[in-house]
C-alpha positions, 0 to 999 in steps of 0.5 A, a space after each residue: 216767266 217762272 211758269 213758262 220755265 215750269 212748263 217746258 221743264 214739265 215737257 222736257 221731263 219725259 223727253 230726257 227720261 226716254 234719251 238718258 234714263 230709259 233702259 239703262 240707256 245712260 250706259 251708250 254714251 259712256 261706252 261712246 264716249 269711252 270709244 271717242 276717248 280711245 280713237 283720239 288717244 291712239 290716233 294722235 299716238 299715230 299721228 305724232 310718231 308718223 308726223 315726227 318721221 316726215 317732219 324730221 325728213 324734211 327738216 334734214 332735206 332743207 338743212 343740207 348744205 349747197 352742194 352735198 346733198 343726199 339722193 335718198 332723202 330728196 326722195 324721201 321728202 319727195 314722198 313726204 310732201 306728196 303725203 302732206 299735200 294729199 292729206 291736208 288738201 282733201 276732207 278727212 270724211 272722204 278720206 274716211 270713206 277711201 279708207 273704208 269702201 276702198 282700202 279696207 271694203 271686208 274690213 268690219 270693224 269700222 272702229 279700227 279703219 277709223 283709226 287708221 283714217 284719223 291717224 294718217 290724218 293728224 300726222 299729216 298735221 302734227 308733221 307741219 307743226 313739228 317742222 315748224 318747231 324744228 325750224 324754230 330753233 336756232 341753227 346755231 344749237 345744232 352746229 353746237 351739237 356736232 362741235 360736242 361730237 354729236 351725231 345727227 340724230 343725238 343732236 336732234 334727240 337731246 337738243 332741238 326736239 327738247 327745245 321745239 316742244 316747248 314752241 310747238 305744245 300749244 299748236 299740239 294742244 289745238 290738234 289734241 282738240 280738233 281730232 277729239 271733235 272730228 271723231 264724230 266723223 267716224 259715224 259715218 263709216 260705222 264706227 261706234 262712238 257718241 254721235 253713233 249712240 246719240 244718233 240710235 238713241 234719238 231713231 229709237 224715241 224719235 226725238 234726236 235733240 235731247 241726246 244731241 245736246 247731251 253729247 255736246 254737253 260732253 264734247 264741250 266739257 271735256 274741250 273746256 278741261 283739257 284747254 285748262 290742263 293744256 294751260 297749266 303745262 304752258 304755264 309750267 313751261 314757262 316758269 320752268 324757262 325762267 329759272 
């Protein structure tokens, strides 16, 4: 058993040498995963700022009143479900590759397209998860702020939006992840990120499963960490609702 392991440690030797060591290239799948870190990062920026907007839409359609409603924001939540709808009925390759070979076909930077195809992706999803935080709070804390005299959007800004981040932080952690796994996508456009490096680096050396495993290593490790900081700030949340 001991001389078997020895074995195929002697034969995996080279092989990692040639994917990690060789020419520096070590240095690819940190540029990678730095590329991965920032399309993540600035995608779920986007996505939670364009999901706050629809979410917030949609929530003041559904919360007018029998007989008082508002011509603009039937339109507006018209628009925002035919965008939730789209976007959450479709596979975001395709919808990467609309992005890339029909929105933005002299676009060169595929790096850039992919943010914006990952972005209008999250919002999508972040939309229905703030929506349904929205809704979880209590219609009795905004009728609350508009007895204090509280505007709509006051009352949104420093009562119900403060209170539905609590309920909808682990469904945002769970975006967090799934969009830091879906970066991988945007090798197929172009876009320089690991799976990019990791698929270069395995063409050159004609051997792909070294740098394959080693990237899922690093997807793995970091899921692994933010899942354990994610748990934390609950945590925190929790503790601090107590006192």
């Amino acid at each position: 058993m001991l001389q078997s392991l020895i074995d195929w440690l002697d034969r995996m030797g080279p092989r990692l040498y040639k994917a990690f060591i060789e020419g520096d290239r070590w240095k690819l799948y940190l540029q990678g995963l730095g590329v991965t870190m920032e399309l993540t990062v600035i995608a779920l920026i986007f996505g939670v700022i364009l999901g706050l907007i629809v979410a917030v839409v949609r929530s003041a359609h559904d919360q007018q009143r029998l007989g008082r409603r508002n011509f603009l924001l039937g339109v507006l939540n018209f628009i925002c479900q035919i965008y939730t709808t789209v976007i959450r009925g479709t596979p975001m390759l395709v919808q990467l590759f609309i992005w890339t070979f029909v929105i933005f076909p002299t676009q060169r930077n595929k790096v850039l397209v992919a943010f914006i195809g990952l972005g209008v992706n999250s919002g999508a999803y972040v939309a229905e998860i703030i929506r349904g935080g929205l809704m979880s709070v209590d219609a009795g804390q905004s009728e609350a702020g508009r007895s204090l005299g509280l505007g709509y959007v006051d009352t949104m800004r420093f009562i119900v939006i403060p209170q539905a981040f609590k309920n909808i932080l682990p469904s945002l952690g769970n975006e967090f992840i799934t969009l830091f796994k879906d970066t991988s996508l945007a090798q197929a456009i172009g876009g320089a990120e690991m799976l990019y490096y990791a698929s270069t680096i395995g063409g050159r050396t004609f051997d792909y499963m070294p740098p394959l495993l080693g990237i899922a290593g690093m997807y793995l490790v970091i899921v692994i960490v933010f899942t354990w900081l994610q748990g934390r700030l609950e945590r925190r949340l929790r503790e601090s609702d107590r006192r």
